[in-house]
C-alpha positions as CSV (number, residue, x, y, z in Angstrom):
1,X,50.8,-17.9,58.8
2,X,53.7,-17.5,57.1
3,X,52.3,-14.2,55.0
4,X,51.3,-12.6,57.8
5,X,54.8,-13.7,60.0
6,X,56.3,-11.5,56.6
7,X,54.3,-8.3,57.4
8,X,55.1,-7.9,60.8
9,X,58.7,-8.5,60.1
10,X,58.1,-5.8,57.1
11,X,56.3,-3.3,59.5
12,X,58.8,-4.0,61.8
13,X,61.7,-2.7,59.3
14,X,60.2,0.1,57.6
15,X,59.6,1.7,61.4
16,X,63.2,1.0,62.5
17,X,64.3,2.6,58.9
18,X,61.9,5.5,59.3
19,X,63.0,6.7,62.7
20,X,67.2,6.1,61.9
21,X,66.6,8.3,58.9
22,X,64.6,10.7,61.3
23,X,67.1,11.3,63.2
24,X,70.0,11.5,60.5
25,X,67.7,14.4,58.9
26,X,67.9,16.1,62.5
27,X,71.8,16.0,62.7
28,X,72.2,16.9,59.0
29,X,70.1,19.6,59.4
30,X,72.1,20.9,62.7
31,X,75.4,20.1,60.8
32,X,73.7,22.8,57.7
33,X,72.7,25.3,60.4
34,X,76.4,25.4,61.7
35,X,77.8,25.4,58.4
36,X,75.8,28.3,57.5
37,X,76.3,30.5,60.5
38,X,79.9,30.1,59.9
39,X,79.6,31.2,56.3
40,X,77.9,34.0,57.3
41,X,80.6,35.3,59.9
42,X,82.8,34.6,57.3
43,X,81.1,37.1,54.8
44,X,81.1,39.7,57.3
45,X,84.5,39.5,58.3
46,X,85.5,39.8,54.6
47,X,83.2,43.1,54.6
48,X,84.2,44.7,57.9
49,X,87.8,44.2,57.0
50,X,86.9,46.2,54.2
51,X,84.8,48.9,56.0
52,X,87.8,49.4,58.6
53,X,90.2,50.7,55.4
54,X,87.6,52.5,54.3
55,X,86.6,54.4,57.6
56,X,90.5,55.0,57.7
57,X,90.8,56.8,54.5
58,X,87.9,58.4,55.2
59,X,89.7,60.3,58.2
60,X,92.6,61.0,56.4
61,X,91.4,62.5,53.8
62,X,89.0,64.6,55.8
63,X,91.4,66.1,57.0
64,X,92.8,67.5,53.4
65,X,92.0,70.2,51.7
66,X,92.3,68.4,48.5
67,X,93.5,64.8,47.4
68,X,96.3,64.3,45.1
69,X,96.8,61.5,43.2
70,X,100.1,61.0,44.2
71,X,99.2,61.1,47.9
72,X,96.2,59.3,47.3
73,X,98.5,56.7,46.0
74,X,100.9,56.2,48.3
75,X,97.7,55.8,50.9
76,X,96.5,52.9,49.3
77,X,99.7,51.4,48.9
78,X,100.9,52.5,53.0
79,X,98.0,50.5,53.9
80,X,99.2,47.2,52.7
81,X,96.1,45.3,52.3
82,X,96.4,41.9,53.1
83,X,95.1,38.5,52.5
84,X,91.7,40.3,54.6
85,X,91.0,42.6,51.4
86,X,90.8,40.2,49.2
87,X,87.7,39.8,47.0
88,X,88.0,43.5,46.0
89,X,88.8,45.4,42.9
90,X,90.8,48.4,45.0
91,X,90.1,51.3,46.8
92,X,89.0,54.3,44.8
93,X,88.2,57.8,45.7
94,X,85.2,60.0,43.8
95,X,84.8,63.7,44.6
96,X,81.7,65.9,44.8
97,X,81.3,67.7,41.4
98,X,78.8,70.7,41.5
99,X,77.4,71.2,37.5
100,X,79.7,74.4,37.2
101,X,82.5,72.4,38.1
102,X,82.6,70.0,35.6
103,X,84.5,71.9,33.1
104,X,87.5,72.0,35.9
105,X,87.2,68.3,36.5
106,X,87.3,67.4,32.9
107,X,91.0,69.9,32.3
108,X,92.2,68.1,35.9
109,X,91.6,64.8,34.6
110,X,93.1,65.2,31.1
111,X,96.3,66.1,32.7
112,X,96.0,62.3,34.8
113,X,99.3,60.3,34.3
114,X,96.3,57.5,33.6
115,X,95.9,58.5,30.2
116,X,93.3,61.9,30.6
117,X,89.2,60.7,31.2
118,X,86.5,62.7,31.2
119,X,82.9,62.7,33.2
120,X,80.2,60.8,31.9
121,X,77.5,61.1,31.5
122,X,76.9,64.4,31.4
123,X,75.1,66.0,34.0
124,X,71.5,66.8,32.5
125,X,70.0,68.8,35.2
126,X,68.3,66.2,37.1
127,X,71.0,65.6,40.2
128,X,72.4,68.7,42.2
129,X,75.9,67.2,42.1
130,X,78.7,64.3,40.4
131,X,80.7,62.0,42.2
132,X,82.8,60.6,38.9
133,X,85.4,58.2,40.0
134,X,88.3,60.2,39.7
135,X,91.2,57.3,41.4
136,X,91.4,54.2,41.8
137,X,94.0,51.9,43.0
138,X,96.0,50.1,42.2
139,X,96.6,51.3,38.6
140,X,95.4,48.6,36.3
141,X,93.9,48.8,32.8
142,X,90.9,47.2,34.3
143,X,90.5,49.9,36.6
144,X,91.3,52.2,34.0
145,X,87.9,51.8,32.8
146,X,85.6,53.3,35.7
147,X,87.4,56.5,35.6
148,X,85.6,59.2,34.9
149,X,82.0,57.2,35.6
150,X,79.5,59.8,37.5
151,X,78.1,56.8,39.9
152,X,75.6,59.4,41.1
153,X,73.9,59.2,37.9
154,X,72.9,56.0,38.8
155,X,70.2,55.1,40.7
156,X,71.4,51.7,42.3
157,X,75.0,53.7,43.4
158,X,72.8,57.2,44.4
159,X,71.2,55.3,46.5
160,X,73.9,53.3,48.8
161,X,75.6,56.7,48.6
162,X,73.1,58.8,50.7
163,X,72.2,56.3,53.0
164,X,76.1,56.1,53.7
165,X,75.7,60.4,53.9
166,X,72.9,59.6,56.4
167,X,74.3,57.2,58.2
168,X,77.7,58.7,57.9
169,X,79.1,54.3,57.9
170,X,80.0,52.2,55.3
171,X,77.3,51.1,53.4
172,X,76.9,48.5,50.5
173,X,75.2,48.9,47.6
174,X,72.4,46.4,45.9
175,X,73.8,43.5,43.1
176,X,75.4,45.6,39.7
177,X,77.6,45.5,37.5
178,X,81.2,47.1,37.8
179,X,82.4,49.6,35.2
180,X,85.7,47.4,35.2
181,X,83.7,44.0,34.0
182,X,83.4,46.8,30.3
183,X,80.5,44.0,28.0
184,X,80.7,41.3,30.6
185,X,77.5,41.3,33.4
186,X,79.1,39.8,35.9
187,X,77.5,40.6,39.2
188,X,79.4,43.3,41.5
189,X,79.1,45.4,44.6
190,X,80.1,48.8,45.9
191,X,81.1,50.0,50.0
192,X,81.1,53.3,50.1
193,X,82.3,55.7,52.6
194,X,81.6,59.6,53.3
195,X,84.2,62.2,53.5
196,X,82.9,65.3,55.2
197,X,84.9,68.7,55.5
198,X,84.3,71.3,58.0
199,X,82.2,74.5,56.7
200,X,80.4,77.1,58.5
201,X,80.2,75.4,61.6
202,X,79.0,72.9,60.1
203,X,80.2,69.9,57.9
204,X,79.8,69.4,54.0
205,X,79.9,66.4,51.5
206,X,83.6,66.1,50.3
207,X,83.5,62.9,48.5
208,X,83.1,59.3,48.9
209,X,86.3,56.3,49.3
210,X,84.7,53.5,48.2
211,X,85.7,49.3,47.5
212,X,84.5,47.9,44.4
213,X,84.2,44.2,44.5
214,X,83.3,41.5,42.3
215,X,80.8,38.9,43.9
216,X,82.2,35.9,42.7
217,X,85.6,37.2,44.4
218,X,84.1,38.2,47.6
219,X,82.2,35.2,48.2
220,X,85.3,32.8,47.1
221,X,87.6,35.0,49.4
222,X,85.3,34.2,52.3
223,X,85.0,30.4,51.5
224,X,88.5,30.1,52.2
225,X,88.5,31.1,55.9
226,X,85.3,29.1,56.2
227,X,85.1,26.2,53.3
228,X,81.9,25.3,52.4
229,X,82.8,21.5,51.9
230,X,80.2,19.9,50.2
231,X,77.4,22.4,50.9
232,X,76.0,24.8,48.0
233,X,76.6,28.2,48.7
234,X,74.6,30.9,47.1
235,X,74.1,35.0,48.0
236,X,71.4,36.9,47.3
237,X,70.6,40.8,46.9
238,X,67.3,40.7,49.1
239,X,64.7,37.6,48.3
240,X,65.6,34.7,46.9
241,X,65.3,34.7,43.1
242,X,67.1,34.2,39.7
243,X,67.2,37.8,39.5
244,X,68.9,38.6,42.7
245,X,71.2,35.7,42.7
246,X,74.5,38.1,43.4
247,X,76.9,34.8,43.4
248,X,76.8,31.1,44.0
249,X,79.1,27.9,44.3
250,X,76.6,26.0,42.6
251,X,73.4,26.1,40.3
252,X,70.1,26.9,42.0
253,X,68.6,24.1,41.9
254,X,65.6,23.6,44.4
255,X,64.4,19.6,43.1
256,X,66.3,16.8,45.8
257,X,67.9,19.4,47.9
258,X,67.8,20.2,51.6
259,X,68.7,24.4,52.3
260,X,68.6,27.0,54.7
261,X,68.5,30.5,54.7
262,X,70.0,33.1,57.1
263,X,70.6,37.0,56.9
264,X,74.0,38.2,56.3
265,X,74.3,41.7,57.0
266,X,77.5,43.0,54.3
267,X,78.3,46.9,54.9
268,X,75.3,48.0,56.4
269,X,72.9,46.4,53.7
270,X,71.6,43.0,54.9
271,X,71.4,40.0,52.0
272,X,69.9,36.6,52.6
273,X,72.5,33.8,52.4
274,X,71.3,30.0,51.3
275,X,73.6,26.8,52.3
276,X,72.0,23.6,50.7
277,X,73.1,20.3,50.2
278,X,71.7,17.4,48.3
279,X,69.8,15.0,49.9
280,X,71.7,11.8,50.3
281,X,70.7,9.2,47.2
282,X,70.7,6.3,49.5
283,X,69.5,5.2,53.1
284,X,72.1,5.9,55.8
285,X,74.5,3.2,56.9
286,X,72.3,2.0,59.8
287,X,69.3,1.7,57.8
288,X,70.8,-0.3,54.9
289,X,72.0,-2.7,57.8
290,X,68.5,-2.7,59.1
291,X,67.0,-2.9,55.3
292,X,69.4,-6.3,54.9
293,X,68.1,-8.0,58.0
294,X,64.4,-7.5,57.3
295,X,64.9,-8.6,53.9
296,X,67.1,-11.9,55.1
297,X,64.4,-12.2,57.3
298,X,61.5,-11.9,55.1
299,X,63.3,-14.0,52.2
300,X,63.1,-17.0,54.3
301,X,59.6,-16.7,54.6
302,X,58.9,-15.6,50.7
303,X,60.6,-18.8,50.4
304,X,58.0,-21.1,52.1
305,X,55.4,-19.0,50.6
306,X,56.7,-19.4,46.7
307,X,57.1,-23.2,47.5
308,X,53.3,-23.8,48.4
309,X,52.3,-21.5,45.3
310,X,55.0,-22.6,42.3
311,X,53.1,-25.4,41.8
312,X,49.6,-23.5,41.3
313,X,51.2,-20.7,39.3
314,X,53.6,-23.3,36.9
315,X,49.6,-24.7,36.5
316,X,48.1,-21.8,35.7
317,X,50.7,-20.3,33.4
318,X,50.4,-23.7,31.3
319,X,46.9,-23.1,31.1
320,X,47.2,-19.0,30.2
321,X,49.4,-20.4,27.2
322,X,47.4,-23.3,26.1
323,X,44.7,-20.4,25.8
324,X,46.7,-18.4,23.6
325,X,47.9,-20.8,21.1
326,X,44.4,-21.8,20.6
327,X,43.5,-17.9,20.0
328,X,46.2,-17.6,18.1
329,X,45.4,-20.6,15.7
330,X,42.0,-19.3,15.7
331,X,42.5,-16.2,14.5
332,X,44.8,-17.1,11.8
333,X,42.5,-19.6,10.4
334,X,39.8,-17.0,10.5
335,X,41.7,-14.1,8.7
336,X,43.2,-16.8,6.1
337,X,39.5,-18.1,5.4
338,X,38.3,-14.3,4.8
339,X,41.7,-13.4,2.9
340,X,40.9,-16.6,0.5
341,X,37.2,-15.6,0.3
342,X,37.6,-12.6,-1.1
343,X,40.4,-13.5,-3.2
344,X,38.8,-15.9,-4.7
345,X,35.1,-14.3,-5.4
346,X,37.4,-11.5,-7.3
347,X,39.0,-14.2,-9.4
348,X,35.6,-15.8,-9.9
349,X,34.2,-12.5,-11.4
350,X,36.8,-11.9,-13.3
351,X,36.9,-15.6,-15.0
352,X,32.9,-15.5,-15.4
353,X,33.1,-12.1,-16.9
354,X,36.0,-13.2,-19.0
355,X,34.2,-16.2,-20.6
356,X,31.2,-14.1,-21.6
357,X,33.6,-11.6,-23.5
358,X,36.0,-14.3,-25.3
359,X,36.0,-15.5,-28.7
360,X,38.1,-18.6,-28.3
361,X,40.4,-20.6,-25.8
362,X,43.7,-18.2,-26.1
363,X,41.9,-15.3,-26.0
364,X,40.1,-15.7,-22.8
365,X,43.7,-17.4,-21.3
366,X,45.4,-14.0,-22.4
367,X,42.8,-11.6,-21.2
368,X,42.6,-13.9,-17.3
369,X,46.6,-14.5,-17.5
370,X,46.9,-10.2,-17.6
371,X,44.0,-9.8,-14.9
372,X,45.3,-12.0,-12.3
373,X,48.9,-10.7,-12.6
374,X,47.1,-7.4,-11.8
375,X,45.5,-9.1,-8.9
376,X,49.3,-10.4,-7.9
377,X,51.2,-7.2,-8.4
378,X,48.4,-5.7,-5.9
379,X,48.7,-8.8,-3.2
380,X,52.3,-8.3,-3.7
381,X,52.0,-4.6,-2.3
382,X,49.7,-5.5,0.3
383,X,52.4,-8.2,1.4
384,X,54.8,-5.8,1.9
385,X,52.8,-3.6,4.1
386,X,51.9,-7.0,5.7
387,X,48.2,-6.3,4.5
388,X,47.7,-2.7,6.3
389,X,47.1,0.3,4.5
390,X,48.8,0.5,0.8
391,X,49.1,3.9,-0.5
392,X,47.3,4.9,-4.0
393,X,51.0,6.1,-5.6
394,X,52.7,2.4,-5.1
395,X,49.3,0.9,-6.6
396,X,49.4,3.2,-9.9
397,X,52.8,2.4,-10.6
398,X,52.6,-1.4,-9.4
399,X,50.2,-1.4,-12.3
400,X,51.9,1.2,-15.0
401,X,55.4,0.1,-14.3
402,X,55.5,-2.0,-18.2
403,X,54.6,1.0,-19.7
404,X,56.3,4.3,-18.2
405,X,60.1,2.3,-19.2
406,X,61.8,3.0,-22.1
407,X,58.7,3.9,-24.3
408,X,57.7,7.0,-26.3
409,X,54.9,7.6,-24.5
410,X,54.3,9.4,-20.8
411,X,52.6,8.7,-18.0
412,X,52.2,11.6,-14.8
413,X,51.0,10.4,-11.6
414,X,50.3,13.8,-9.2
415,X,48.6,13.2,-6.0
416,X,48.7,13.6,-2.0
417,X,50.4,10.8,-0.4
418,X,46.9,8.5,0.6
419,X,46.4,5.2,2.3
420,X,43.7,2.7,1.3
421,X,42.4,-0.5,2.9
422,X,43.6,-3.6,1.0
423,X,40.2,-4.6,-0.5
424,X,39.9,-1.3,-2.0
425,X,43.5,-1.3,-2.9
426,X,43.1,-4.5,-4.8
427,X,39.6,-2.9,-6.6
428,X,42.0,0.2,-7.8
429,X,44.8,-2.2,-9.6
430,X,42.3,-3.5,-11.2
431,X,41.2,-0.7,-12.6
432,X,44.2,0.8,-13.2
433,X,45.5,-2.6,-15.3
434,X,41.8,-2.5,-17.4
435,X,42.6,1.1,-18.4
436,X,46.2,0.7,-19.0
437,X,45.4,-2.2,-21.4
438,X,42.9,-0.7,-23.2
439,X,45.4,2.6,-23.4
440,X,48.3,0.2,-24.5
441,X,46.3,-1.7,-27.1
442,X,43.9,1.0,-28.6
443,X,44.5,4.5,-26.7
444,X,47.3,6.9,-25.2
445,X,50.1,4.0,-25.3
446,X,49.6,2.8,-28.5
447,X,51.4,5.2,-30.1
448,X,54.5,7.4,-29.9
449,X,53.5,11.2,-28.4
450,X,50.4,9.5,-26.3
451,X,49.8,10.5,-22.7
452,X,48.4,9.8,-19.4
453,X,47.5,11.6,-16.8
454,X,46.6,10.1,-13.3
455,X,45.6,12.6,-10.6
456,X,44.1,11.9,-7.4
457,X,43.2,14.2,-4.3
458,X,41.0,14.2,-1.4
459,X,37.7,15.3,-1.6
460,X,36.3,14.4,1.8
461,X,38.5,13.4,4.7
462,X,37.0,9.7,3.8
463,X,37.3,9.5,0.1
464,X,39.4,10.1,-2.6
465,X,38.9,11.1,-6.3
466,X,40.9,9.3,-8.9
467,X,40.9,10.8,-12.4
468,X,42.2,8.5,-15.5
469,X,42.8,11.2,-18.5
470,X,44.1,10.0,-22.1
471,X,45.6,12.3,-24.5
472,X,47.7,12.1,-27.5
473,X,46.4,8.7,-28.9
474,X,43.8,7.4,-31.9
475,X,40.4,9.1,-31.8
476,X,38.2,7.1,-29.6
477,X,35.6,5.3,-32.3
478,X,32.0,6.4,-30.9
479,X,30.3,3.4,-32.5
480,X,32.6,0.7,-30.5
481,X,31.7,-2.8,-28.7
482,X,31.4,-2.8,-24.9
483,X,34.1,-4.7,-23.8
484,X,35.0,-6.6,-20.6
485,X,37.3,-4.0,-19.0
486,X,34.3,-1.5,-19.3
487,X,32.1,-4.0,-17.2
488,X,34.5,-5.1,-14.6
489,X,35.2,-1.0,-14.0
490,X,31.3,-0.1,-13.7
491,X,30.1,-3.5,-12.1
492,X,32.7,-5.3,-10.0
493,X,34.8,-1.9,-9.4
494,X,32.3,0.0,-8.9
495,X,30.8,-2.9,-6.3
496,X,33.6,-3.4,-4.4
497,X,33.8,0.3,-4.3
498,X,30.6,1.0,-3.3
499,X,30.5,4.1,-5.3
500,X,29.5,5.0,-8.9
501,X,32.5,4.9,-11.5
502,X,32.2,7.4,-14.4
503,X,33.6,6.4,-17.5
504,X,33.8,8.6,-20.6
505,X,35.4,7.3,-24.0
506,X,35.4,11.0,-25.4
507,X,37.0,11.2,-28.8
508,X,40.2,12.7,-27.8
509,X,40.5,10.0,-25.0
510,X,39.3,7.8,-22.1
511,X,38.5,9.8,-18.9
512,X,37.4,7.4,-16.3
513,X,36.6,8.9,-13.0
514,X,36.8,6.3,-9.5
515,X,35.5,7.2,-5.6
516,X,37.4,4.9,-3.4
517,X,36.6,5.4,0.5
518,X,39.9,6.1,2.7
519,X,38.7,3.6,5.7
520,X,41.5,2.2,8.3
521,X,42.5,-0.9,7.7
522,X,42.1,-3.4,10.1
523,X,45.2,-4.4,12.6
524,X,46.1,-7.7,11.9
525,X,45.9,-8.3,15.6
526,X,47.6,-12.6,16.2
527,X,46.3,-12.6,19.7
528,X,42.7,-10.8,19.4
529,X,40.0,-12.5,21.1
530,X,37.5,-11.7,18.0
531,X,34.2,-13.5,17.5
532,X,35.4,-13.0,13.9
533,X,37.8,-10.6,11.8
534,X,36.4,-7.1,10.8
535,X,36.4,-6.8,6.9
536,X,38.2,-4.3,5.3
């Protein structure tokens, strides 16, 4: 009863929830749409301000036979542009240059009190006229820089141009990038406006007055006669993209974000405007109210429900751990019995094979007091790596360290940086101590200018090939005795192993060749449930 009395209360509370935030969504949403509309009559405000200059030049200077600079000037500057006209770089005026007039253009703009400019590009042929910027005001440095520019060489300018010819209206061009901004590629626009004179009845190009803006500008200029608040505003030349992003407020981000998109028609040329906001992180006031009463609610009833099943659960968690610290004691006393095991068998060998090889009481102390402090240099690495894998490097020079300090001799260790199991670690130092003993009492070490060599390298993915070289010490007598290092190498090593061991005692020096596998050592896992521990 009391479960099911805290679902229906929970039911209850995520429908109440789920329809305030329903309708929240429905009055954000209408809130966007407003928002956006007014942005957008904003925007073309800002543009038909500037179209109405435009068409006004555009019927004074029709009416000229040609446009002086200075009259051209004083235009601009009789028009007073207000806080309307802002957003935009000035008003400029570019005249039609026929290809046999360009020569005339160039020795008319040379004498300009702006400094003398020039066409550019050339004319190569391809278009049947120019339009080069040849004013624009007001007289800035920054301005400075267009003049001259033949925007009819390109093809984003051409083309606003003759659909404002055709249309004979201001028309805007597509997103690019203003002459003024020189390296920078900061997104611009251009209004243009036709000038026609009379001829032969008829009328004829003149030239275009035309509004460079920056987008940035133009879109901030709007924003302050409608503020965006805290909605993301962002323009775009045609589809929504990265590429035609022509200005934005904010970055265009898409991921927690409610938007909407609406047409915004700038000079004739229509753009797609986008007003988004981000979604709200948390549930609106009435919900959280809501939210707290359900969960009052449904606390009191968790609360009779945790009160009939502490008990069971205190119960069951006593029994979960009992369960565990009898794993865990297992398994410890497992791996300790097979750690001990093999220990010992190694020692057993080693004291049996020992015996067999000693002439009296010291020497056989001497020879087992050397062999198990190989055994506990090796189970000192394998305690540091907390009996993982031990890698071959730290197990050669666990072993060599007495004799590669402050001696006359030298010993080179080259080899790939490779892990072994612990077992096979512990069969390697043993190797390595028999042949360093031999080498320190009869071979390589035993005299000034000896040398070792110990390289090892993979030869398989699984196994790796360590090579024992002596050179530089006595000649190796042929007609020795086997000894007991040379059994524990090609019985026990090579046992433990489980590969062959080859052992050469060639005059010039011991060569001893070992095949250890590369196997994964076993995890030392405390609360494995393991019938018993894998060996190594």
């Amino acid at each position: 009863m009391p479960l099911g009395i805290f679902c229906l209360i929970a039911a209850i509370t995520v429908l109440s929830i789920f329809a305030i935030e329903r309708v929240q969504v429905q009055r954000d949403n209408a809130q966007l749409n407003a928002r956006a509309t007014a942005i957008a009559s904003a925007l073309e405000r800002r543009a038909n301000a500037s179209s109405a200059y435009l068409r006004a030049g555009a019927a004074l200077l029709s009416t000229m036979d040609e446009v002086p600079p200075d009259d051209f000037r004083r235009f601009v500057s009789e028009l007073r542009l207000d806080a309307d006209y802002r957003g935009a770089e000035g008003i400029g005026w570019a005249r039609v240059v026929t290809p046999s007039q360009v020569e005339d253009f160039n020795a008319f703009a040379a004498q300009s009190d702006t400094g003398g400019y020039e066409l550019y590009p050339l004319p190569d042929g391809s278009q049947p006229i120019s339009l080069p910027v040849t004013y624009l005001q007001p007289d800035t440095e920054r301005n400075r820089r267009a003049l001259g520019f033949d925007m009819y060489s390109e093809p984003v300018r051409r083309a606003a141009m003759q659909e404002a010819e055709r249309t004979a209206r201001p028309t805007a061009s597509n997103m690019v990038v203003l002459q003024q901004e020189g390296s920078e590629e900061a997104p611009g626009f251009l209004v243009y406006m036709p000038v026609f004179e009379a001829r032969g009845g008829g009328r004829a190009l003149k030239g275009f007055i035309y509004s460079p803006f920056n987008a940035e500008d133009f879109l901030q200029s709007a924003l302050e006669l409608e503020d965006a608040g805290t909605y993301g505003v962002r323009l775009y030349d045609g589809t929504p993209s990265e590429d035609a992003l022509i200005a934005a407020t904010v970055d265009n981000e898409t991921e927690g974000v409610r938007q909407i998109s609406q047409i915004v028609t700038i000079a004739n040329n229509p753009w797609v405007l986008v007003i988004s906001e981000r979604n709200a992180a948390g549930l609106a006031g009435l919900s959280m109210a809501t939210l707290i009463f359900g969960l009052l609610v449904a606390a009191l009833m968790m609360l009779l429900v945790r009160m009939l099943t502490q008990q069971a659960q205190e119960d069951e968690a006593s029994l979960v751990w009992f369960e565990e610290q009898a794993s865990i004691r297992n398994t410890l006393t497992r791996e300790l019995n097979h750690r001990v095991k093999n220990t010992l068998a190694n020692v057993l060998s080693i004291i049996a094979l020992t015996r067999r090889r000693a002439d009296c009481v010291e020497t056989f102390a001497t020879s087992l007091d050397g062999r198990i402090r190989a055994l506990s240099a090796t189970h000192d690495l394998l305690t540091q790596s907390d009996w993982g894998s031990t890698p071959v490097r730290d197990v050669v020079q666990a072993e060599l360290l007495p004799y590669a300090q402050g001696s006359d001799q030298k010993v080179s260790m080259t080899g790939p940086d490779v892990e072994l199991a612990p077992n096979d670690a512990l069969s390697l130092g043993l190797a390595i101590h028999e042949l360093a003993t031999n080498a320190a009492k009869y071979g390589a070490l035993s005299q000034s200018g000896g040398m070792v060599t110990i390289v090892w390298k993979l030869v398989e993915p699984t196994l790796c090939r360590v090579e024992w070289l002596e050179r530089g010490g006595p000649a190796v007598s042929q007609d020795r005795k086997r000894g007991f290092g040379t059994d524990l190498i090609e019985r026990i090593v090579a046992h433990e192993l489980r590969h062959p061991v080859e052992l050469d005692f060639d005059p010039e020096g011991v060569r001893c060749v070992l095949l250890i596998p590369v196997r994964r050592a076993t995890e030392f896992m405390i609360r494995a449930n393991r019938d018993k521990p894998t060996e190594n």
